[in-house]
C-alpha positions as YAML, in Angstrom:
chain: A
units: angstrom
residues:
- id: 1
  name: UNK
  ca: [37.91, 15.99, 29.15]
- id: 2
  name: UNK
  ca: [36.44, 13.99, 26.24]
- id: 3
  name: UNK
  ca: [33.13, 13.87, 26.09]
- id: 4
  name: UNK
  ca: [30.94, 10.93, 25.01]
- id: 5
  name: UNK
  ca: [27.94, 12.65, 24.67]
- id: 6
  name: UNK
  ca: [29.49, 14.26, 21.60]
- id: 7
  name: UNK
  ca: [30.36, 11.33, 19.87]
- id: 8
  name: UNK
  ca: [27.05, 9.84, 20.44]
- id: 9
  name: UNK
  ca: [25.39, 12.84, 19.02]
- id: 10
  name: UNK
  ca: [27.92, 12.53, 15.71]
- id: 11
  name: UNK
  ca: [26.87, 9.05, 15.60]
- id: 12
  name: UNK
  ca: [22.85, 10.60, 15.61]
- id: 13
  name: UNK
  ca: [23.62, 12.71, 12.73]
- id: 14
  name: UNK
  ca: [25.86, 10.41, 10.63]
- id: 15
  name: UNK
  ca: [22.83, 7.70, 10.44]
- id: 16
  name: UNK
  ca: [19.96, 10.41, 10.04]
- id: 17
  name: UNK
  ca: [22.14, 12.10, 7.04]
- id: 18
  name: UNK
  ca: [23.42, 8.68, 5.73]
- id: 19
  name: UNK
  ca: [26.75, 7.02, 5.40]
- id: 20
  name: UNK
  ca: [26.71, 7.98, 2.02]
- id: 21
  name: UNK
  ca: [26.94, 11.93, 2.30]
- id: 22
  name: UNK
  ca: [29.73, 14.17, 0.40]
- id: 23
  name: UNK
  ca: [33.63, 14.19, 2.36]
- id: 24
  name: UNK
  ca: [32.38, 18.00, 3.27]
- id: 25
  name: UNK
  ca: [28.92, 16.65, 4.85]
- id: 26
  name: UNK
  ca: [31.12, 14.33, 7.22]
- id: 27
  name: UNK
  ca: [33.64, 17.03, 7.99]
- id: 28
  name: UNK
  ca: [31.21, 19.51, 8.75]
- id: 29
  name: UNK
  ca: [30.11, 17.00, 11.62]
- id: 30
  name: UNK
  ca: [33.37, 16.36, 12.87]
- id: 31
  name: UNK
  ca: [33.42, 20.08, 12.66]
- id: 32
  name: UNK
  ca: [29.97, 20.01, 14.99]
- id: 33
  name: UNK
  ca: [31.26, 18.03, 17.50]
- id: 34
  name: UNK
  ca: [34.69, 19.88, 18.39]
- id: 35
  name: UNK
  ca: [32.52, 22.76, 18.91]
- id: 36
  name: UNK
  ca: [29.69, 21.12, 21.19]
- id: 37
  name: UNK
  ca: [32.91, 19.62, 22.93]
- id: 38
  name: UNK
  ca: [34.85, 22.80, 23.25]
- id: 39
  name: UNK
  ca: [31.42, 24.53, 24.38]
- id: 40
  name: UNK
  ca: [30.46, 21.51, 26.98]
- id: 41
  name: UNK
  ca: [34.24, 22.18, 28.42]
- id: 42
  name: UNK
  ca: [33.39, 26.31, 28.81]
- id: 43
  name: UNK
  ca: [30.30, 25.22, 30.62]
- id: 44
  name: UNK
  ca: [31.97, 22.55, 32.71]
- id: 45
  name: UNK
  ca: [32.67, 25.42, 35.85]
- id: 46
  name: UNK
  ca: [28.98, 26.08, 35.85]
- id: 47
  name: UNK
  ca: [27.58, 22.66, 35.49]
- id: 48
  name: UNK
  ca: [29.95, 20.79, 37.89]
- id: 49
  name: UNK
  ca: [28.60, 23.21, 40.69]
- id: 50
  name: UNK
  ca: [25.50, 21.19, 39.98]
- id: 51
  name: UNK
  ca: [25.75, 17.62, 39.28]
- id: 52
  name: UNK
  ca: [28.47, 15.17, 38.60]
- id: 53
  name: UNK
  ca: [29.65, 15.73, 34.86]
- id: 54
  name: UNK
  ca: [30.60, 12.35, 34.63]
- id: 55
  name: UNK
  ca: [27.32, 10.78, 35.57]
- id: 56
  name: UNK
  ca: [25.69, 13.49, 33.58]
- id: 57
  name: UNK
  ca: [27.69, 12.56, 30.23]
- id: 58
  name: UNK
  ca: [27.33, 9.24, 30.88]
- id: 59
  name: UNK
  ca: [23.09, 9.69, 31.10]
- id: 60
  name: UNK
  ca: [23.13, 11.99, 27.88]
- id: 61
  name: UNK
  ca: [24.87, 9.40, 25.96]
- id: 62
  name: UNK
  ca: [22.74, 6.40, 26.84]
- id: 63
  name: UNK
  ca: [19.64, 9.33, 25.51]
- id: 64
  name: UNK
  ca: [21.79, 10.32, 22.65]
- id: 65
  name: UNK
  ca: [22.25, 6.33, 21.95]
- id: 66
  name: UNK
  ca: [18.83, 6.02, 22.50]
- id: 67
  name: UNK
  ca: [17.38, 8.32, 20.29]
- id: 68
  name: UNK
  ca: [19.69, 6.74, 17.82]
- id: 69
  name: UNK
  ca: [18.34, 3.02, 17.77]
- id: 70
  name: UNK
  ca: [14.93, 4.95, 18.18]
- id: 71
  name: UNK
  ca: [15.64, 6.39, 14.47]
- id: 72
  name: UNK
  ca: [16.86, 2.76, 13.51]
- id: 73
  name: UNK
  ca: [13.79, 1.07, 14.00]
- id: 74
  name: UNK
  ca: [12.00, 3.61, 12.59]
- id: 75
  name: UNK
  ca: [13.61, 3.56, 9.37]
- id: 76
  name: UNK
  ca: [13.67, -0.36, 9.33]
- id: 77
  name: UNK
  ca: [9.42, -0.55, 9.68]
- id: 78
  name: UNK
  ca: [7.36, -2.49, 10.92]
- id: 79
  name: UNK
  ca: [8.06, -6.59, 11.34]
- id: 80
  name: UNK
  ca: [6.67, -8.80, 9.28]
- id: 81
  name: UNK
  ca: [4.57, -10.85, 11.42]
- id: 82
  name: UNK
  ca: [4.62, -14.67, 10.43]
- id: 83
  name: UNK
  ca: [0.77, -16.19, 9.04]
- id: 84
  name: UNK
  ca: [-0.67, -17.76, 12.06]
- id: 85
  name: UNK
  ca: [-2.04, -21.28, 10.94]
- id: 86
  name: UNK
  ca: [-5.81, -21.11, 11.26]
- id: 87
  name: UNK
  ca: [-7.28, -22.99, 14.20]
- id: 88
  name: UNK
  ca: [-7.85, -27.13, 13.60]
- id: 89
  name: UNK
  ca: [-11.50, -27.92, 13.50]
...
């Protein structure tokens, strides 16, 4: 089972690090994500006991996605705010 969790969190890392990083940087993230996908699969017997892994992939990616525009807008700044015309007297 594919997980979109995992690509969420790649999609976390690749803005926080930068589109720009080194071929290596972006393997070793591609790298990151088979592993957290190969370890959410081992843990899959466990958790499905539990809760419903599909629901519960679907709820980390919207936080994962989340977090994500949450690191957008804080790297974007604050608005500018337009002049408010001073009240007519």
């Amino acid at each position: 089972m594919a997980f979109s969790s995992v690509t969420a969190l790649e999609g976390l890392v690749n803005q926080s690090l930068g589109k720009a990083d080194t071929p290596s940087v972006q393997q070793g993230i591609s790298v990151g994500g088979l592993v957290l996908q190969g370890v959410l699969a081992a843990s899959m017997s466990k958790l499905a006991e539990h809760v419903d892994i599909t629901a519960f992939d679907a709820a980390l990616t919207k936080t994962l996605e989340g977090a994500t525009e949450l690191e957008r807008v804080i790297a974007t700044g604050p608005a500018v705010q337009p002049a408010m015309e001073a009240p007519a007297q």
